[in-house]
C-alpha positions, 0 to 999 in steps of 0.5 A: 251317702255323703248327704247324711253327714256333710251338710255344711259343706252341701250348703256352701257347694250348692251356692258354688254350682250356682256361680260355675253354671253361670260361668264363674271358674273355680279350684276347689279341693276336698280333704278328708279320710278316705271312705268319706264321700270325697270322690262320690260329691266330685262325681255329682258334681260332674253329672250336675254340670254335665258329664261330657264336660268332664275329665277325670284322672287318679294321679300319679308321681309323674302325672304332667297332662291334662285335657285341655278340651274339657272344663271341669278337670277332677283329679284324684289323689292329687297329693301324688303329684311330686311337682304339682307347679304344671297345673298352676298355669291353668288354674290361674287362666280362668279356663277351667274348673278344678276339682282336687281331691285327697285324704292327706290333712298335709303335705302338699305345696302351700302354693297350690293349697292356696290357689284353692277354696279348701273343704275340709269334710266334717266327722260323721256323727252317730246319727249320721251312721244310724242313718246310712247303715238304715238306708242300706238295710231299709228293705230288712225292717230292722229295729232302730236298737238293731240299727244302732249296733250295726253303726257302732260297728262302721268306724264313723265311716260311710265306706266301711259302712256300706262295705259291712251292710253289703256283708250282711244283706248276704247273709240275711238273704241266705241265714238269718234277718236277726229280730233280737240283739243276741242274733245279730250280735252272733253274726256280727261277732262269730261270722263277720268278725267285727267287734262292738268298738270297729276293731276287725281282725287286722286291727287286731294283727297291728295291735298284738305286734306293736304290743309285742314289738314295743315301738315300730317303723312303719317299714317294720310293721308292714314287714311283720304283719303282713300288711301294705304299707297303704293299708296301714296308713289308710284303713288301719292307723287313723282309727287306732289313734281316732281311738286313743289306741296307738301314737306315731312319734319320731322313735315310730308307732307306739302303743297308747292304751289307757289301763284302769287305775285302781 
């Protein structure tokens, strides 16, 4: 999936392979959303280099070790790591090929960044989604209209994407292959829940308590809906200001939605 919307950085990692097969060592970090395809191009990667190569760990506070027989190192979640300095000896030996990868667009040491090439994922675009969610859904002939509507439905985001067309390959193999709007607008409306703009049910539960709450911690927002903190932060949070719909401050969250003017 990563290749409908990541050509750019395709491109450029492509001529890197080049020079790693030939023995060049590098570190190289991936930055984006989660959802984004970040670990699955780590993982082609690995595969193209060769998997008996490869170590691969998801990283903790207190992560220290690493295995120093094997040259390509992927380390997941590396914005966990409280005290990263362990690794900058063996990014400088030349021994080793890292491979880092997080969702956070900040936080870690600026010592570590720059002991890095830096790939920042791009934001998928609409034909991007059009495109995974036909691939996902390409045995069911679905019109392009009804492609379409399926997209606007996965928050620009190829995880959510695929986890809506595994909802609805069940469902169209035990109901109904919708062949107009009004069929698939039912399933996706009254079955899944999803409406027009991504929004789901516990977007919906941050909304009405921060509406009702008027300005919230996070610590209060969890502890109100319901919700995990990650799930928060992760799923929830950067479509809501993706849509203009929130805005975190210093005070805490607050609601930023925009009312018509007559």
């Amino acid at each position: 999936m990563i290749l409908y919307g990541q050509r750019r950085i395709i491109t450029e990692i492509n001529m890197l392979l080049t020079d790693i097969i030939a023995g060049r060592k590098y570190s190289i970090l991936f930055r984006a959303p989660s959802g984004y395809g970040k670990t699955a191009l780590a993982t082609n990667i690995a595969y193209l280099i060769g998997i008996e190569k490869v170590a691969y760990y998801i990283a903790s506070k207190d992560f220290i070790e690493i295995n120093r027989a094997k040259p390509l190192q992927i380390i997941d979640e590396v914005h966990l790591i409280e005290e990263p300095e362990f690794l900058y000896p063996f990014m400088d030996s030349g021994e080793y090929n890292f491979i880092l990868i997080s969702n956070l667009s900040g936080g870690m040491k600026e010592a570590f960044r720059n002991r890095c090439i830096e790939f920042i994922f791009d934001p998928y675009e609409e034909e991007d989604m059009i495109a995974i969610v036909n691939n996902f859904l390409q045995k069911y002939h679905l019109t392009r209209d009804l492609v379409e509507r399926i997209a606007l439905r996965t928050r620009n985001n190829p995880r959510v994407a695929k986890i809506i067309c595994e909802r609805l390959q069940y469902i169209f193999n035990n109901h109904l292959i919708p062949k107009t709007i009004d069929e698939l607008e039912l399933i996706l409306n009254n079955i899944l829940y999803i409406r027009e703009d991504g929004l789901n049910r516990q977007d919906d539960l941050y909304l009405d308590f921060l509406r009702r709450s008027g300005i919230c911690s996070l610590e209060t927002l969890s502890r109100g809906t319901g919700l995990d903190k990650e799930t928060i932060q992760r799923e929830i949070e950067p479509y809501l200001l993706y849509l203009g719909k929130i805005k975190i401050t210093s005070r805490g969250r607050i609601i930023n939605e925009r009312r018509d003017v007559d």
